[in-house]
C-alpha positions in Angstrom: 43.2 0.3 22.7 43.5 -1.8 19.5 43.1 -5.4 19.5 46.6 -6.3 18.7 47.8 -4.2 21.5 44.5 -6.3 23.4 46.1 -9.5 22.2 49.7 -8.5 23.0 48.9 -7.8 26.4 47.1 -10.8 27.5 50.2 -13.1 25.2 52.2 -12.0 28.5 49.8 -12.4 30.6 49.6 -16.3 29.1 53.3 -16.6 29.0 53.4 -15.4 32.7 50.7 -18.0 33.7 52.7 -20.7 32.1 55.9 -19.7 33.9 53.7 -19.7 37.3 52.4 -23.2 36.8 55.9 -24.4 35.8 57.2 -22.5 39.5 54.2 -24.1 40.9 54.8 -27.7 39.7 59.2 -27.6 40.5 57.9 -26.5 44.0 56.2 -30.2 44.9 53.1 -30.8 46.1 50.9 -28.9 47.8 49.1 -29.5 51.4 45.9 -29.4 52.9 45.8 -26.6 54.9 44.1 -26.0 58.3 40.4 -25.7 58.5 39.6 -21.6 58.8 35.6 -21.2 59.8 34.3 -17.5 58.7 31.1 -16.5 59.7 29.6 -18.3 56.4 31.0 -21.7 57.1 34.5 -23.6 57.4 36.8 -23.4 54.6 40.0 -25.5 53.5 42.6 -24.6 51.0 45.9 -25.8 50.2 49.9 -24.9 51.5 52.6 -24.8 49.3 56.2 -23.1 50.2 55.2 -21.5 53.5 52.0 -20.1 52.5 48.1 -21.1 52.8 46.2 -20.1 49.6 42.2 -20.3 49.9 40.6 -19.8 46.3 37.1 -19.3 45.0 35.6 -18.4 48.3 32.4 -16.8 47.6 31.6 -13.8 49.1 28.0 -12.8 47.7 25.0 -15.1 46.4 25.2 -15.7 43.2 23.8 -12.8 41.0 21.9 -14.5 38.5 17.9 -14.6 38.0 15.8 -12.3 40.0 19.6 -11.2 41.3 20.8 -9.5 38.1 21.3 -6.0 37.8 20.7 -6.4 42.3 22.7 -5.4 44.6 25.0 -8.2 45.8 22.9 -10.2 48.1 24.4 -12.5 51.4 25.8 -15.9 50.4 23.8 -18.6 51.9 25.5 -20.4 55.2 27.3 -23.9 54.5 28.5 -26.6 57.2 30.3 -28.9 55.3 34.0 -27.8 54.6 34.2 -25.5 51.4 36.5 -26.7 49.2 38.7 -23.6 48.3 41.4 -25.4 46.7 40.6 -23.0 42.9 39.8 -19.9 41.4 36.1 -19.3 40.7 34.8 -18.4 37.4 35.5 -14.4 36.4 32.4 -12.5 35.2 31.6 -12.9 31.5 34.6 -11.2 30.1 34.0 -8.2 27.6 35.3 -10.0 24.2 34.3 -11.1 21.0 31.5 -13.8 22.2 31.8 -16.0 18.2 35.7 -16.1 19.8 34.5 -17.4 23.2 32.4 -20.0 21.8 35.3 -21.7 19.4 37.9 -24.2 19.7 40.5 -23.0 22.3 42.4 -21.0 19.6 45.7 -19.5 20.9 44.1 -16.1 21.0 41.8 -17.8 22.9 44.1 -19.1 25.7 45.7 -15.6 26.2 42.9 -14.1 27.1 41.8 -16.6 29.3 45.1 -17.2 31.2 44.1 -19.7 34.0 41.6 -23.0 34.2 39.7 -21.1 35.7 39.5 -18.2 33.0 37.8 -20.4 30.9 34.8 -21.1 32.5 33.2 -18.5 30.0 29.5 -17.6 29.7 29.6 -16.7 33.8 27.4 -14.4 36.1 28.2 -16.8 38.8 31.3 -14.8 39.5 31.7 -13.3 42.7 34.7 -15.2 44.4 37.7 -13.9 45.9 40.6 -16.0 46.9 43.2 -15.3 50.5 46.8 -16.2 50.1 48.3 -16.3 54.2 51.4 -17.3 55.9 50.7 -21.0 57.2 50.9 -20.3 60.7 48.7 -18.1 60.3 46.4 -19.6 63.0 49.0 -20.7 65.7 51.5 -18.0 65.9 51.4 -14.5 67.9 50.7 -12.7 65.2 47.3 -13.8 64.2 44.9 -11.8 63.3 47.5 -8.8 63.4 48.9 -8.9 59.5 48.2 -6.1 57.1 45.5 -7.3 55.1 45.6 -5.8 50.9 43.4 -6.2 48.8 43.9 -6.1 44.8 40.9 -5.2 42.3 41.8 -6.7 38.9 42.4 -4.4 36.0 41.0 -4.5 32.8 38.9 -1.4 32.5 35.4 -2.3 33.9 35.1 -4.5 31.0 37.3 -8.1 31.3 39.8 -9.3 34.2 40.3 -11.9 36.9 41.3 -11.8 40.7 43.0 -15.4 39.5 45.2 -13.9 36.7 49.1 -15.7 37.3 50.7 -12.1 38.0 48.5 -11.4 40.9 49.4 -14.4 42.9 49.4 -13.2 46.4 51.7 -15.8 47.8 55.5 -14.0 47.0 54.1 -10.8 48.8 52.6 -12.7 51.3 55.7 -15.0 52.5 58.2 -11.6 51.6 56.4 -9.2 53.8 54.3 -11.6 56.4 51.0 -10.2 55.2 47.6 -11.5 54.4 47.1 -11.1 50.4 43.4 -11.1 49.1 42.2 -10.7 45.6 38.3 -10.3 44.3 36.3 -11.2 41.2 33.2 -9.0 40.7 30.6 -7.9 38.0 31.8 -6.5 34.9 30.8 -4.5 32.1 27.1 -4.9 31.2 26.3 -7.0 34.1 28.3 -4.8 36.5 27.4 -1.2 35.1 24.3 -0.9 33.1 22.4 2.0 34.4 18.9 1.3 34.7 17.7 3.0 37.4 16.5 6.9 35.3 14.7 4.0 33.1 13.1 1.4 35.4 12.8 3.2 38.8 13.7 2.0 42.4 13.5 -1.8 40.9 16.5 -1.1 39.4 18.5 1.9 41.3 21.8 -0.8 41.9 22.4 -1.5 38.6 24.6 1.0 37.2 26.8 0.6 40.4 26.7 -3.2 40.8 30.3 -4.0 40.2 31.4 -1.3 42.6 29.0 -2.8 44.8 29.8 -6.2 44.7 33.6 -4.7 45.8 32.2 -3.1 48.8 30.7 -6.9 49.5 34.1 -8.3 49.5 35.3 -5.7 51.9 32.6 -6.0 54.3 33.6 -10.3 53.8 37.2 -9.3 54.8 35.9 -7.0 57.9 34.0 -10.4 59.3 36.3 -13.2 58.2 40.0 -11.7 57.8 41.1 -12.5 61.5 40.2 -16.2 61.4 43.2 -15.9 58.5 45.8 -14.3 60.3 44.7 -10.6 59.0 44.0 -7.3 60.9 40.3 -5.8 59.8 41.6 -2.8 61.3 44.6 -2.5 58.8 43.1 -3.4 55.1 45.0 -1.4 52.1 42.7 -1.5 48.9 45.2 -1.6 45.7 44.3 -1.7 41.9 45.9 -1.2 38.3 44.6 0.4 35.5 40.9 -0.1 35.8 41.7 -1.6 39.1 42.8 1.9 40.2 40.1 3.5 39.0 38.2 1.0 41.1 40.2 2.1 44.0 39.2 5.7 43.1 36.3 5.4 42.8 35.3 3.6 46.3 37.7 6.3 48.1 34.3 8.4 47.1 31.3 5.8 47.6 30.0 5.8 51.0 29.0 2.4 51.2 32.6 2.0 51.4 34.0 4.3 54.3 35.8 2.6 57.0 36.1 -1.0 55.3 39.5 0.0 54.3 42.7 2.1 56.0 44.5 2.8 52.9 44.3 2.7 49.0 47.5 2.2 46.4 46.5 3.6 42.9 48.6 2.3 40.1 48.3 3.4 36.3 44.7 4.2 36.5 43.7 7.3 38.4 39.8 7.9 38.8 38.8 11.7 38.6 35.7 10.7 37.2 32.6 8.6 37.0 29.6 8.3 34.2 27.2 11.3 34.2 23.8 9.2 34.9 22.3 11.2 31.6 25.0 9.7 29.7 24.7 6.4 31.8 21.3 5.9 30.9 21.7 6.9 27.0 24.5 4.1 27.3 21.6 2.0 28.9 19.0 2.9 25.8 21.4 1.6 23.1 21.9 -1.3 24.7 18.1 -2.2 25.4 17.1 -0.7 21.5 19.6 -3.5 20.5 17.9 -6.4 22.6 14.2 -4.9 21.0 13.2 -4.1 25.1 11.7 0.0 25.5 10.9 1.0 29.4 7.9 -1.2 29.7 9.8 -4.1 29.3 12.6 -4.2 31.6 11.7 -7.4 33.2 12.2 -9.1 30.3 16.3 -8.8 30.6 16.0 -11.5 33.5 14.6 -14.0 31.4 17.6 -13.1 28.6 20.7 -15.6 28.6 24.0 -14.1 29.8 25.1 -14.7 26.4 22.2 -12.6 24.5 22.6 -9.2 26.9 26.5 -9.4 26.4 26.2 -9.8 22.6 23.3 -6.8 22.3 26.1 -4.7 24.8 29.0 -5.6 22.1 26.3 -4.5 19.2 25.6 -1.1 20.7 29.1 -0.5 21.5 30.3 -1.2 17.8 27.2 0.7 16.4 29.1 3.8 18.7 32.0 3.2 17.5 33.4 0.8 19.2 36.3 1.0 21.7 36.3 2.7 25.2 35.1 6.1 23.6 32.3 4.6 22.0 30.0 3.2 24.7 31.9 3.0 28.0 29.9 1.1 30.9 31.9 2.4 34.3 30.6 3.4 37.7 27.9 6.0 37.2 27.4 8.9 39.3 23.8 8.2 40.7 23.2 10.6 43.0 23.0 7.5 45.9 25.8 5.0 45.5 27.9 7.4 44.4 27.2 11.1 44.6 29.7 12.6 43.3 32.7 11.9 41.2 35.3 10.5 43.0 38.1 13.1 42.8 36.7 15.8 40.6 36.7 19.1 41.1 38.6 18.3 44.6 39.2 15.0 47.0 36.3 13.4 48.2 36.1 14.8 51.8 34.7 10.9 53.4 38.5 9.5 52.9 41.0 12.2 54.1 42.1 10.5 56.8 43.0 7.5 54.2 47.0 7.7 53.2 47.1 7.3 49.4 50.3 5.8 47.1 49.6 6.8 43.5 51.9 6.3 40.3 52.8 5.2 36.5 54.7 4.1 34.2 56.9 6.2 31.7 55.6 4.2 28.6 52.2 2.5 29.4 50.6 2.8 25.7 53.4 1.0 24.1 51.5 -2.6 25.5 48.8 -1.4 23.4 50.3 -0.3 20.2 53.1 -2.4 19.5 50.9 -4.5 17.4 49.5 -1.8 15.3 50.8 -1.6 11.8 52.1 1.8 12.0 54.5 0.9 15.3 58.2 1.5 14.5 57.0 3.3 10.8 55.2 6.6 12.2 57.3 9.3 10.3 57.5 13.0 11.9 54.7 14.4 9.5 52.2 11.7 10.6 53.7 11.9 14.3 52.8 15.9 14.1 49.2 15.2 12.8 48.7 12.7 15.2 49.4 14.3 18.0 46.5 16.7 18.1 43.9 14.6 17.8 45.3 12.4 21.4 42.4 12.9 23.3 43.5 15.4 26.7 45.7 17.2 24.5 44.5 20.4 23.7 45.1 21.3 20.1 46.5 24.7 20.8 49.3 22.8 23.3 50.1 20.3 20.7 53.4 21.6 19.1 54.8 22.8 22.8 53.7 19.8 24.1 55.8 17.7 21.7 58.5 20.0 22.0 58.5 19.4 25.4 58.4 15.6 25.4 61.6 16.1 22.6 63.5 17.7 25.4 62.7 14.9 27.6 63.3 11.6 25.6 66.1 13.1 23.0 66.7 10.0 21.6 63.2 8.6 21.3 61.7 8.1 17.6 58.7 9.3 16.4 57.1 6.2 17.2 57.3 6.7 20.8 57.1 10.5 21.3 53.7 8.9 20.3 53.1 6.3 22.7 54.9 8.7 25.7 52.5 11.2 24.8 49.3 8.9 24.8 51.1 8.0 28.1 51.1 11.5 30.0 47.8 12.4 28.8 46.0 9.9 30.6 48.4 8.5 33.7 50.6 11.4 34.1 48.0 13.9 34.1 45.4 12.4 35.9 47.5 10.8 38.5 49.4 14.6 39.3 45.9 15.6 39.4 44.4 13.4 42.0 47.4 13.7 44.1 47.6 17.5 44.4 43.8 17.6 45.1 44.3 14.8 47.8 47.3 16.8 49.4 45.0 20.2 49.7 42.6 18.2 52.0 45.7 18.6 54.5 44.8 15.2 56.2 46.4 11.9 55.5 49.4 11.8 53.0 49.4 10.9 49.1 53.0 9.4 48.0 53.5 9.7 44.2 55.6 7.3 42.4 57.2 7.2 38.3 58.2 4.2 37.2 61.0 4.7 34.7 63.1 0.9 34.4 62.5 -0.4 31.0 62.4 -3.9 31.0 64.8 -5.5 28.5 61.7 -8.1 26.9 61.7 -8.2 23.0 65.0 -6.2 22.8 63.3 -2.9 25.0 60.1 -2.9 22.4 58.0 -1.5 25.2 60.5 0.3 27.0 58.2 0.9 30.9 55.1 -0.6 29.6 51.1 -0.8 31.1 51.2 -3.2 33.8 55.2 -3.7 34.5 54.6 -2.5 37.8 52.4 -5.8 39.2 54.7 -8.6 39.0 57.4 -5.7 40.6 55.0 -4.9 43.9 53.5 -8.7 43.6 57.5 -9.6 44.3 56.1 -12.3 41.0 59.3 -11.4 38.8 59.9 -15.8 39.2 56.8 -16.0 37.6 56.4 -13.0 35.2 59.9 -13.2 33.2 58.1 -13.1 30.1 57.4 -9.4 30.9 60.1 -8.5 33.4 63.0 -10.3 32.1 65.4 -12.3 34.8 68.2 -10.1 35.6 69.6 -8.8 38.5 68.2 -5.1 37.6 64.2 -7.2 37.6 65.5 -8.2 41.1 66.7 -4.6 42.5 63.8 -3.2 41.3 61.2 -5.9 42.6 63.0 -5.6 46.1 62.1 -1.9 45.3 59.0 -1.6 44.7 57.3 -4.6 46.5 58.9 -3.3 50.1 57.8 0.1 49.5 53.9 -1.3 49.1 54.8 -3.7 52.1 55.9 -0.5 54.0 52.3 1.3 53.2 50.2 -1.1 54.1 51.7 -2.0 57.7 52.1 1.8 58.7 50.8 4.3 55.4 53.9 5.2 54.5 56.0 3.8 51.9 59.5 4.6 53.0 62.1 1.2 53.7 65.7 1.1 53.6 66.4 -0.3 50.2 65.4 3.9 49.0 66.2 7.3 49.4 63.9 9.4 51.7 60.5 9.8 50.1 58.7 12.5 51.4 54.6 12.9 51.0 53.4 15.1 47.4 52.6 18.0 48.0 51.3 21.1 45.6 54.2 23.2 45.8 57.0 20.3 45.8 55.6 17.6 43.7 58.4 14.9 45.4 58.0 12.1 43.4 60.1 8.6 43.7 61.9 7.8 40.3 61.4 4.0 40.6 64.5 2.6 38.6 68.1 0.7 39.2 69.0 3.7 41.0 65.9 5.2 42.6 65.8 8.6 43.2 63.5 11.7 44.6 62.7 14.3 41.7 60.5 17.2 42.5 57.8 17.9 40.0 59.2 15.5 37.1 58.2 16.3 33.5 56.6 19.9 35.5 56.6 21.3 31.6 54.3 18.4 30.6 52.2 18.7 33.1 51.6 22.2 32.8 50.6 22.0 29.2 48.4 19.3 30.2 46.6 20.9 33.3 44.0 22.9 32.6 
């Protein structure tokens, strides 16, 4: 992922926020919602429009100090009402820090999309916020609501639970459900693998993120009711590397029976981080900060600021990018033992139903900024095309050839990008939902988003992340990358019931869509999201092949 495509991406994600805050301000001003007490102390948020949204509760002690690199550790008790009226700080976001510590520039602001977003420099970051219908307390449904639960994407490396397009309230008003979202450890502080280095001291830290996620989970599991939600009905959902979040806890057992069900959008996790290669990761990162294995301790005496600048030195030094050095959950042998869905399911979650999908054109978020977008010629197209990583180079030409017979009319620019696409998302999601449908135990449901939204004159056609602000029911608040048109609003209606659906009975199935049967290995029934949704069995089956190995 280039950093124009970086910079694109998060421009919509700031012109969202802005359209959110404008929604927010027309809507008048909000109340002071009814005290809640969870087992760590009372909380207070704020109603607006029907709903009660509590932000910035924390859910683990800080991590900081002695706590770095830990396991999350219990929050300490509080009597005094906790104001939860905004968004806690994120982690320390995986950017450029000499950008971080400038004048707010507007590359700045995009990534950074909220007040909150900006409190930079951050290990204090492990808040998650509840969004609930206002009654929740007083009515008969109480403590009966499907509970779900988004994890952020943006890899393992940047992200907020706070970003505009996940705003919980639409879904939660729309489908009478309890909304939560999560902040956790990212990138070096979440994911550096210690433990082959510095022993038992330090066996949580290549899993602390993930960790930190289970922490949240076990919060909802004591505190949910007192908001109106159902610990026995919690659906864990995610994008991109929010979905491979999802993935990967479907496999950790720390996490088994915290959640009922798990929604896996454009970012399907067959893998975690060999811990050899987790620990080399590890090495470059300490070589850079001048630390060998007899001086471990010394990273808890480091700033924040001086471990995430020697992790962005060692990851340019490889390269750079997500090939270079990636920092992900690491397959430890004890948090998690295996890799989530590779070579089968993970036997611990078969009884969990599963809603998997993507998006036709997800790379074109990423490349419109490049140089060569709208230029690539079909000599440069053809030598390119090797050399996507997934594609085998003997497959190239028939794989081209197939994506030709598919998207006739697309130029060589986005034979490209629709290529990029299938090799990552449609592969890997087919993948994970065949193996889950051998278990023979609790469904998998497999979705293709195909609606190109009409943004920018179609530039990015059915781009990374158009699904959210679609499911969130946010299309009010996300026009900048949905557009406002009545096909936004069949869609939205589309999608967001089918997750509503799932997460009150595990199937996705409503009235608004054709019957949508489960995936299975021999049918591959898959639910064309677009104006006119429609079942298609084994879509782009040629692609797949090619891509299968």
């Amino acid at each position: 992922m280039g950093h124009q495509g970086t910079r694109i991406r998060a421009f919509i994600m700031l012109a969202c926020g802005l359209l959110a805050a404008a929604s927010a301000a027309a809507a008048g001003a909000p109340q002071p919602s009814a005290i809640v007490t969870t087992a760590e102390g009372p909380v207070r948020g704020l109603v607006a429009g029907g709903v009660a949204a509590f932000k910035g509760i924390p859910y683990a002690a800080p991590p900081i100090g002695a706590r770095r690199f830990q396991a999350p550790a219990p929050v300490a008790a509080w009597e005094s009402v906790f104001d939860a009226t905004d968004f806690g700080a994120p982690c320390l976001q995986s950017y450029d820090r000499e950008l971080t510590r400038s004048d707010l520039s507007l590359e700045l602001a995009t990534v950074f999309t909220t007040r909150s977003d900006m409190k930079v420099d951050n290990e204090d970051c492990l808040f998650l916020n509840v969004w609930t219908p206002a009654d929740a307390e007083s009515d008969e449904g109480a403590g009966k609501r499907p509970v779900m639960v988004w994890f952020h994407g943006g890899g393992y490396s940047y992200g907020s639970g706070s970003w505009p397009v996940y705003d919980g309230a639409s879904l939660a008003r729309r489908g009478d459900v309890v909304v939560v979202t999560v902040n956790h450890r990212l990138n070096v502080f979440g994911y550096l693998h210690l433990a082959d280095i510095g022993g038992a001291d330090w066996s949580d830290s290549g899993n602390a993120g993930m960790l930190d996620l289970v922490a949240s989970l076990a919060w909802i599991q004591r505190n949910i009711a007192g908001f109106g939600g159902d610990p026995g009905n919690v659906t864990i959902m995610g994008e991109s590397g929010g979905g491979s979040k999802v993935s990967t806890l479907l496999a950790m057992p720390a996490a088994e029976g915290l959640f009922h069900k798990a929604v896996i959008q454009s970012g399907p996790g067959l893998t975690g981080i060999p811990s050899e290669a987790a620990t080399g990761n590890a090495r470059k990162v300490l070589a850079t900060l001048g630390l060998d294995d007899d001086s471990l301790d010394t990273l808890q005496a480091l700033s924040s600021v001086e471990i995430a600048d020697a992790f962005h030195a060692a990851q340019a030094s490889a390269g750079g990018g997500f090939g270079g050095l990636r920092l992900a959950p690491v397959v430890d042998g004890r948090h998690l033992p295996r890799h989530p869905f590779t070579p089968d399911a993970p036997a611990q979650s078969g009884d969990v139903p599963i809603l998997i999908g993507f998006n036709k054109d997800e790379w074109t978020i990423f490349n419109t900024g490049e140089p060569w977008f709208g230029r690539l010629t079909e000599a440069e197209l053809t030598e390119r095309v090797a050399a996507i990583p997934g594609i085998p180079a003997d497959r190239a030409e028939a794989l081209l050839a197939a994506e030709r017979s598919h998207h006739p009319d697309y130029s060589p620019t986005y034979l490209y990008n629709v290529l990029m696409s299938d090799a990552r998302m449609l592969i890997g999601s087919a993948l994970l939902a065949e193996r889950k449908a051998a278990q023979d135990g609790a469904p998998v449901y497999m979705y293709y988003l195909t609606w190109e939204t009409p943004v920018g004159n179609g530039i990015l056609k059915s781009p990374h992340t158009l699904d959210m602000p679609l499911m969130f029911a946010n299309v009010d608040n996300s026009v900048a990358l949905t557009g406002e048109s009545p096909d936004a609003r069949a869609l939205e209606m589309q999608m967001s019931e089918a997750w509503l659906a799932f997460a009150r009975t595990g199937n996705p199935n409503h009235a608004g869509l054709p019957e949508w049967p489960a995936y299975d290995g021999a049918d591959r029934q898959t639910m064309i999201f677009d104006v006119e949704p429609v079942v298609v069995s084994d879509p782009k089956g040629d692609v797949r092949a090619l891509l299968s190995r």
